[in-house]
C-alpha positions as CSV (number, residue, x, y, z in Angstrom):
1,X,3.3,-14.1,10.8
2,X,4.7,-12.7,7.5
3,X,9.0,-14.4,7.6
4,X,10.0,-12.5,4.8
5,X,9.0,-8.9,3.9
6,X,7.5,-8.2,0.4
7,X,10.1,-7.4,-2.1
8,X,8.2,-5.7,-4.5
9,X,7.0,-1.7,-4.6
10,X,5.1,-0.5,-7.1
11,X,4.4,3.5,-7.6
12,X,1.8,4.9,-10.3
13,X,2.2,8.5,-11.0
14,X,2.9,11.2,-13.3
15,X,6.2,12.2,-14.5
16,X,6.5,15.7,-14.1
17,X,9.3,17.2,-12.5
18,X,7.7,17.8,-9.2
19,X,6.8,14.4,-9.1
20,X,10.5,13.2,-9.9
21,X,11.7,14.5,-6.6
22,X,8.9,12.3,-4.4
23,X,9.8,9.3,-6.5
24,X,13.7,9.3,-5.6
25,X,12.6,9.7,-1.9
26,X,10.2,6.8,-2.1
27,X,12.7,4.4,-3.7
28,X,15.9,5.4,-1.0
29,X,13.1,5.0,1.9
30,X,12.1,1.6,0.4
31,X,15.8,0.6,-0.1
32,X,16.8,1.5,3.1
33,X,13.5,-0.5,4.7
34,X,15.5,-3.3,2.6
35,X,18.7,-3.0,4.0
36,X,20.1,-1.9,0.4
37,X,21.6,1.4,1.5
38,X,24.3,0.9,-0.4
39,X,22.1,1.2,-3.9
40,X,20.5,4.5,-3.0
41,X,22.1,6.6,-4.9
42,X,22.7,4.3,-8.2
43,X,19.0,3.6,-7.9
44,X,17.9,7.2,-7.4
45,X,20.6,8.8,-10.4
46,X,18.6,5.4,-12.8
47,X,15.0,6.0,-11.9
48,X,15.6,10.0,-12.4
49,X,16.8,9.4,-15.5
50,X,14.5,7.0,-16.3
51,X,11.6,9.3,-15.2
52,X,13.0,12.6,-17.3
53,X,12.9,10.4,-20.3
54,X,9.2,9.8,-20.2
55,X,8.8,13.5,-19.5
56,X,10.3,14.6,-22.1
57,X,9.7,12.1,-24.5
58,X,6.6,10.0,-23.8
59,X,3.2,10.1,-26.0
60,X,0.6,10.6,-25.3
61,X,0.6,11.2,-21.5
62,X,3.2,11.3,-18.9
63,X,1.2,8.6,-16.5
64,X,4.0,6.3,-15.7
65,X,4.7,3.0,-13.5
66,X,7.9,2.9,-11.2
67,X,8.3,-0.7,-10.1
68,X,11.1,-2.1,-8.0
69,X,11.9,-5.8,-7.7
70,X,14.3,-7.2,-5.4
71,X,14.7,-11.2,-6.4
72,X,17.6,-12.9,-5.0
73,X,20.4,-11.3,-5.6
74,X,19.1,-8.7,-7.7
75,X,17.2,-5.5,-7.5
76,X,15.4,-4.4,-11.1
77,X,14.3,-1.0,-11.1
78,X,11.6,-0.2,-13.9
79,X,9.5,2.3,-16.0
80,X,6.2,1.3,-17.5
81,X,4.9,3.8,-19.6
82,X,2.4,4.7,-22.6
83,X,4.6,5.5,-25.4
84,X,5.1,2.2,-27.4
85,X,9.0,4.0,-29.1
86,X,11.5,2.2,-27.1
87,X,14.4,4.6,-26.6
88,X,17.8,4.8,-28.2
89,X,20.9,5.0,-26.4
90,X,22.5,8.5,-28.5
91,X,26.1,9.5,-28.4
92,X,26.3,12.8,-26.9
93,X,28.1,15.7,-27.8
94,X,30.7,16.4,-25.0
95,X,29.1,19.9,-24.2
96,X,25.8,18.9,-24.8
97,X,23.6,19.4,-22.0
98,X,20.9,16.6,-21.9
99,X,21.1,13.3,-24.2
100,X,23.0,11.3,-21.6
101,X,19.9,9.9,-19.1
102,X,20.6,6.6,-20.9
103,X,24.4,6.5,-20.9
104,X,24.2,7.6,-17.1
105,X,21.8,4.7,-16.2
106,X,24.2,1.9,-18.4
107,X,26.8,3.5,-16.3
108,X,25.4,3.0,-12.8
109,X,23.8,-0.3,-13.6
110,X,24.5,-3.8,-13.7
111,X,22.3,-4.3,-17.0
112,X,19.4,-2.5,-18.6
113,X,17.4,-2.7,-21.1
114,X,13.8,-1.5,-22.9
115,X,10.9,-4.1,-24.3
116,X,7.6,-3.5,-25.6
117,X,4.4,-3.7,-23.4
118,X,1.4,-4.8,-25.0
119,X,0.4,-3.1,-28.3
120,X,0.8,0.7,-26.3
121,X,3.3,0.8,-24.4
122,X,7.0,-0.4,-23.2
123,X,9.0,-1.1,-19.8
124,X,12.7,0.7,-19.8
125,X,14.7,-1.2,-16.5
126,X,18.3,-1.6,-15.1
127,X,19.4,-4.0,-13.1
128,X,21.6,-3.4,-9.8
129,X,23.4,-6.2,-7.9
130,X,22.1,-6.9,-4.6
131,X,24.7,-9.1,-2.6
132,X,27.2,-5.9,-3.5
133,X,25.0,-3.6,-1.3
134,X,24.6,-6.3,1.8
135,X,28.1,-6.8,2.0
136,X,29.0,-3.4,2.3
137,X,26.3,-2.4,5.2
138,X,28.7,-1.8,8.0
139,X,28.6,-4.1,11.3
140,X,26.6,-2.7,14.3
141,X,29.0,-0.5,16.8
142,X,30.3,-1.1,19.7
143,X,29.2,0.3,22.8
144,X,31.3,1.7,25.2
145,X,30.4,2.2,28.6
146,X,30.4,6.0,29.1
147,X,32.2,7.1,32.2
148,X,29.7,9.0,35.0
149,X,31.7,12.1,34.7
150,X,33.1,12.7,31.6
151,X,36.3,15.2,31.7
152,X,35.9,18.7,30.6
153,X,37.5,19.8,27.6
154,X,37.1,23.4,27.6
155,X,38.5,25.7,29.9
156,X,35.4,27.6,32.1
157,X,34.6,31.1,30.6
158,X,33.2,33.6,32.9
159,X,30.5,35.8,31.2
160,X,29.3,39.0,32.7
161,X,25.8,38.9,32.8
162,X,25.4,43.1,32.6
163,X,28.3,43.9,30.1
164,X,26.8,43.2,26.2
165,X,28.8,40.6,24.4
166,X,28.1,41.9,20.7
167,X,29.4,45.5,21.5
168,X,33.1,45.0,20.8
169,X,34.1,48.5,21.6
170,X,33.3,47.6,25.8
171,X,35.8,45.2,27.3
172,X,34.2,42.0,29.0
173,X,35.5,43.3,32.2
174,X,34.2,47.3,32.2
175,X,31.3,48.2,34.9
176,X,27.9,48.2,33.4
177,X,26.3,50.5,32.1
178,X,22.7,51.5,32.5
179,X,19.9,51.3,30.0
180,X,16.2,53.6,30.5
181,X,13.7,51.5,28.4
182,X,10.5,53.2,27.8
């Protein structure tokens, strides 16, 4: 019997932009299998980013690693991938359009950082706090026990069954009218 779940996910893919969109569902289904609903979004909004920069920026392939780590009270969200230039957090212009991946992940994370990995390659991760995201699950609700017959809300419409209901011009309540299909 396995007490406590593994805390470790690992996806191997490459980042192209089709692929972005599978990764950001893997990681909220794998945070919400965690309990860690509350990081979704900060997690998904990091590893996009994260994920667009080796797109755009990564030589000589795009094949990347996604790895998430939840280790006490801390869930480390990382990139592996073949390029060995660690990245530079750039000031953007204000109507720039891209330039800001990093900026957005500092900005949603606890911590983050980039380190070289092995002679051809480097790891770019952020950090998110954990017991943030337990404490804000909400508690189970209450059940009430449903009455057998609930009241009616809604006054009872009679509808003519002959008379047709998108023809605006006949009143609900003029005779019918006959129809010769053939």
């Amino acid at each position: 019997m396995i007490s406590n779940p593994s805390r470790h996910c690992t996806v191997e893919l490459q980042a192209l932009p089709s692929r972005i969109g599978q990764v950001r569902r893997i990681v909220s289904a794998q945070l919400r299998y965690w309990h860690l609903d509350a990081l979704i979004d900060r997690a998904a909004l990091g590893v996009t980013e994260l994920l667009t920069n080796v797109h755009l920026h990564a030589q000589p392939d795009k094949t990347c690693t996604v790895e998430l780590e939840l280790l006490l009270d801390r869930l480390t969200v990382s990139v592996h991938d073949h390029d060995p230039t660690l990245p530079v957090m750039e000031v953007a212009d204000r109507l720039a359009t891209g330039g800001r991946g990093l900026a957005l992940v500092a900005a949603v994370s606890e911590s983050w950082g980039a380190r070289p990995d092995g002679d051809t390659g480097k790891v770019v991760w952020f950090t998110l706090p954990a017991l943030d995201a337990a404490a804000v699950l909400p508690t189970l609700p209450v059940r009430h026990p449903v009455p057998e017959k609930a009241p009616r809300r809604f006054a009872e419409i009679e509808v003519d069954p002959v008379a047709d209901p998108l023809d605006v011009r006949t009143p609900a309540h003029a005779p019918a009218r006959s129809a010769v299909v053939g």
